[in-house]
N, C-alpha and C positions, 0 to 999 in steps of 0.2 A: 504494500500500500504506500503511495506515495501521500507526505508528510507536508507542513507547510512550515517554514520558518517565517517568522515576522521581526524584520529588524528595526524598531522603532528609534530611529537616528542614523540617517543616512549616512551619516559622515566618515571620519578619516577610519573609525575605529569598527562600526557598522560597515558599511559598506567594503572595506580595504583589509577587514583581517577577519569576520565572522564570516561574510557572506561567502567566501573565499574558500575559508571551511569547509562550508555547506555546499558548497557548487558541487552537489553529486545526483547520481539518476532518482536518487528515490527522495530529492527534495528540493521542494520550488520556494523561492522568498519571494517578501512582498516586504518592501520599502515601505516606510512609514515617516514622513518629515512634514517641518513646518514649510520649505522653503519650495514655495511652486515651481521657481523655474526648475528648482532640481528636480523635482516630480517630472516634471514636462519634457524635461533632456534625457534621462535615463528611459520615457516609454517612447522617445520617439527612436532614441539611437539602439536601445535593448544592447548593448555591449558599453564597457569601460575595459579602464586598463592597470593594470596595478603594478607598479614600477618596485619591484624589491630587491634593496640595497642591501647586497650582504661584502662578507670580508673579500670574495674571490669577485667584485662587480655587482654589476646589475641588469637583472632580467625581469621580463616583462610576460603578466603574467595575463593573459583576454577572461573576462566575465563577459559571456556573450549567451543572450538566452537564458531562459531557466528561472526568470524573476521578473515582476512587473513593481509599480510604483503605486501609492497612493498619496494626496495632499491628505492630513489630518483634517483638512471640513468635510470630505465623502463619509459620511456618517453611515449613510445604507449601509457603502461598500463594506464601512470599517463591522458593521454589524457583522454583514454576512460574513465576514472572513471567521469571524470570533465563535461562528457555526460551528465551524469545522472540527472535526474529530481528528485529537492527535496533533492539538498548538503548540508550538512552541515559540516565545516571543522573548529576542532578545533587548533589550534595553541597552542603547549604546548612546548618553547624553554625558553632558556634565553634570556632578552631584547638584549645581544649582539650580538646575531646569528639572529634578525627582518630581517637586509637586507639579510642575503643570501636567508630567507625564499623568501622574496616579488621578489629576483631576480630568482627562479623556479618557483614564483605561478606565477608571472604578467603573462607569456606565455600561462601558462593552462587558464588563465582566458581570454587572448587573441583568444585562439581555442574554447572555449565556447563561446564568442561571436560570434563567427563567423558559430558554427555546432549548439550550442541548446541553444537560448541566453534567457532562463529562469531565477526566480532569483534565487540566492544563496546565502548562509550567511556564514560568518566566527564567531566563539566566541575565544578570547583570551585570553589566560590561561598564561599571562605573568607576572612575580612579579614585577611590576612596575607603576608608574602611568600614566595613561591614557594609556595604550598599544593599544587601538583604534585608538586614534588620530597619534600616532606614526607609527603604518601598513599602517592606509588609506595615509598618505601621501609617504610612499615610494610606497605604488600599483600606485599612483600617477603619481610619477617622473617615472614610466615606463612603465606606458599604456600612448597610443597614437589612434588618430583617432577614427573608430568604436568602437575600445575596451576601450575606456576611457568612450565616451558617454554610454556602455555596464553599465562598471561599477558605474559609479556616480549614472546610472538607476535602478540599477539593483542586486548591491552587498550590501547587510550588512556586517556590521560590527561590533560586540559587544563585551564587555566588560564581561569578567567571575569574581564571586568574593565566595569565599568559605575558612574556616578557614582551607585549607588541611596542616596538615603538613607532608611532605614527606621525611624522612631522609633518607639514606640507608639500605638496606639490612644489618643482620649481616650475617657474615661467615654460621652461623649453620644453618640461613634458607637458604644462598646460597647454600648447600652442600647439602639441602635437595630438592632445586629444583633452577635449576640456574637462572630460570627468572625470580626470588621470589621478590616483592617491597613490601616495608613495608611504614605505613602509620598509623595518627588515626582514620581512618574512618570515617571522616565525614558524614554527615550524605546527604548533600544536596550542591549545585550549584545555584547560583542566577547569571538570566543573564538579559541585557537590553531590556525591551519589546520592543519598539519604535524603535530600529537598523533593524530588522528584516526586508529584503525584500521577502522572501518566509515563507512558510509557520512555524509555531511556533516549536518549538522541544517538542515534547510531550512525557515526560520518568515522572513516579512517583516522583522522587529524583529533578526533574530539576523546579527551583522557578522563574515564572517571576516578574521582577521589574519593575519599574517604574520610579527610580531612581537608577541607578547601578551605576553610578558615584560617588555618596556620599557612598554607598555600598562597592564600593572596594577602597576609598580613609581610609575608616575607617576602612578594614581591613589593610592596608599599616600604617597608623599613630598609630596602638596597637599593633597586632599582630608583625609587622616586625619591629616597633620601639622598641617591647620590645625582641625580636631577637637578634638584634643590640646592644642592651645598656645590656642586658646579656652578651652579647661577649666584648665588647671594655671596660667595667668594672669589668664582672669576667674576663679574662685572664690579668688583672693587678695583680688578687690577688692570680694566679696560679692553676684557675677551667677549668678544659677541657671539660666540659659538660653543659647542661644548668641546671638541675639540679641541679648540684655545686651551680650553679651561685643562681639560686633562694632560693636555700636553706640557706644561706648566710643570717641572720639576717637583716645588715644595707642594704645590696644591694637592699634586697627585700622592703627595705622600698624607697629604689631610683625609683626600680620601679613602686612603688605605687604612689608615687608622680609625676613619670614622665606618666604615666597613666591619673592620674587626671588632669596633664597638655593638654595632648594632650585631653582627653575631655569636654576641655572648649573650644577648638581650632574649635571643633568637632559641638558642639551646638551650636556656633555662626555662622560658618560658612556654615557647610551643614545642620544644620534645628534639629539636632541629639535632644532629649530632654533630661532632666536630668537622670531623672527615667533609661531610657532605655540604656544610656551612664552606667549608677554605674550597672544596669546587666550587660553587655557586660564586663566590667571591669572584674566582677566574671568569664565569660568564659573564658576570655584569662588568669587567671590565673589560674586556671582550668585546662585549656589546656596545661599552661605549668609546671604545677605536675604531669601531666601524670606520673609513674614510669614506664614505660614500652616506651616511645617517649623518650631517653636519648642521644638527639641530641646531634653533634658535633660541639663545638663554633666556630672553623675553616671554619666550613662552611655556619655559620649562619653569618662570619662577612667578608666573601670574598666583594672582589671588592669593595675598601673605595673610589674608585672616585666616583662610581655608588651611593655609600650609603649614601654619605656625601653630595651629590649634595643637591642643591637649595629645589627642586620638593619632595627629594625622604622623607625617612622614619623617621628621624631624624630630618630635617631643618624646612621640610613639617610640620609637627606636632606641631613643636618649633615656628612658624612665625607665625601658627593659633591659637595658643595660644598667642602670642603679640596682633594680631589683634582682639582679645576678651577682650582685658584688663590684661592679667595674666603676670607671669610671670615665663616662661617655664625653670628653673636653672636645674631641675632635668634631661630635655630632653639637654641644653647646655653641662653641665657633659658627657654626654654619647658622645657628637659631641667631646668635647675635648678627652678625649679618643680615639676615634675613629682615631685621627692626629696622636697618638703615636701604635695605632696597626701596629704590623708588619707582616704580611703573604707571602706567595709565593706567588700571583696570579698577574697578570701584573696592574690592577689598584691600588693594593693596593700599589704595589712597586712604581707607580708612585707619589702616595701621598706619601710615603716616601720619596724621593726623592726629591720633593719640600721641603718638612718640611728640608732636611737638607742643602739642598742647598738654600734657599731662606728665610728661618724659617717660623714660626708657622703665623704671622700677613697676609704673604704673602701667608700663603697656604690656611688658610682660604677666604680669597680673590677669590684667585684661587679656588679652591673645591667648597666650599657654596654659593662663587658668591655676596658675602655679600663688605660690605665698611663699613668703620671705624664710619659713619654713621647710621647705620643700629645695633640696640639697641643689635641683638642676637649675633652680631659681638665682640663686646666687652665682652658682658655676657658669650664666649667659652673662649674667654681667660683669662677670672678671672676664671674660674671654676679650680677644682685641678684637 
């Protein structure tokens, strides 16, 4: 039986690494975005192209066929799709845009219960921690009645975790096909076995876990910790790229350190063993010499309220390393930084904004959620 994927956000990370997955005989996707011209270019042309930057080059990979598009107003359509027996809908936005998601889906998931109340699963393809526990609770706050009992019964909800990195397009593949996203190709998708209330997704590329929690929390405290502490450290030293930033003698040695911090964090916390923490260490820097992935700092270090938080890539990493015994200065460095990056985006101007209006003691308070108490507290602001 052929199956439906529904990738609700077209974009670099929908579109350029799930649907990519999924491009097999026994399943057809259907796009889901706000942005109509893109609706409108993907049914007219039915092919893209996916440029994937790995260590030995780049090759190009056709999505032609196999998937059609919808605008988020086609309500019918979005109905009738929601029919279908054997959903599987992945969620590929920013954590900022969760509620408008849950405020279109709760409805579709309210008409499913109520025309074909089978199960159905979501997977989350959010850069953030826990993006599960964050969905289910706003599907939550707006299902009521039959369609809550629906859901609690009846809906998974899982957690996606894969080293994607998805930059931009440049100019020369956009000019050579305008729906062109570039990527490193990963290889593979690990999602939560146990969320699943229908049946499993069965593609080559797709890995079940067993623990995806600890799986995507260790991709967030390396991978996006050393994102992070590449940007709010190289653009102190005037590097626009990551690249720059790694190639940087001392930097590269902050990030090694702040690596090895975050994986003592890593084994004591989530079960990680040594062994297999010092390889993973070699992929992600690996991953970030790619010479052909020569992300943009700008946008590795947007939104400092999201990044500076408590939970997220930086504090996360830096607390679970306190709680092993260590002591995480190399990951603090990269938080203190992080107070004096300045960017356009509205969270980061917000952290700025406190830092000047309230200073630094105050902002860390505020942002990291920390107290004068709290060991990592004092360890950002000795940091240089």
């Amino acid at each position: 039986m052929m199956r439906t994927l529904v990738v609700w956000g077209a974009g670099r990370v929908g579109r350029g690494f799930t649907a990519d997955l999924f491009h097999e005989p026994q399943w057809r996707t259907v796009f889901v975005d706000l942005d109509a011209r893109l609706i409108r270019l993907l049914n007219e042309r039915r092919a893209y192209t996916i440029f994937k930057a790995q260590s030995g080059g780049i090759s190009r990979t056709r999505i032609e066929g196999g998937f059609s598009a919808l605008h988020t107003s086609e309500a019918a359509a979005l109905e009738a799709l929601f029919e279908e027996n054997g959903l599987l809908v992945d969620v590929a936005v920013p954590r900022e845009s969760l509620e408008q998601v849950a405020d279109m889906v709760a409805p579709l998931i309210a008409h499913r219960a109520r025309v074909n109340p089978a199960p159905m699963d979501f997977m989350m393809n959010v850069n953030t921690a826990l993006p599960n526990a964050a969905f289910a609770m706003l599907l939550e706050q707006r299902l009521t009645g039959e369609a809550y009992i629906y859901y609690k019964n009846n809906v998974g909800i899982s957690t996606a975790a894969a080293l994607c990195i998805s930059p931009f397009a440049t100019e020369a593949m956009l000019r050579e096909d305008p729906l062109a996203l570039l990527n490193n190709g990963y290889a593979e998708m690990a999602v939560g076995r146990q969320a699943f209330k229908g049946a499993l997704p069965d593609a080559p590329r797709i890995r079940l876990s067993d623990d995806i929690q600890a799986e995507e929390i260790r991709r967030l405290y390396t991978l996006n910790m050393a994102h992070a502490l590449c940007c709010y450290l190289g653009v102190k030293r005037g590097y626009r790229t990551v690249l720059e930033a790694v190639g940087d003698p001392e930097l590269r040695g902050v990030l090694r350190r702040a690596l090895e911090e975050a994986s003592r964090g890593l084994q004591a916390v989530y079960g990680f063993s040594a062994e297999a923490m010092a390889a993973w260490r070699g992929v992600i820097l690996e991953l970030l010499d790619n010479p052909y992935i020569n992300d943009d700092l700008s946008r590795l270090g947007a939104d400092t309220r999201r990044k500076l938080s408590a939970s997220d890539r930086l504090c996360g990493p830096a607390l679970a390393c306190l709680e092993a015994g260590g002591q995480p200065r190399a990951i603090a460095r990269a938080l203190r930084a992080g107070f004096d990056y300045d960017g356009g985006d509205a969270g980061t101007r917000y952290v700025r904004s406190w830092v000047v209006t309230h200073g630094l003691p105050s902002a860390v308070r505020e942002i990291c959620r920390l107290t004068p108490c709290d060991k990592l507290y004092q360890m950002i602001l000795d940091s240089d």
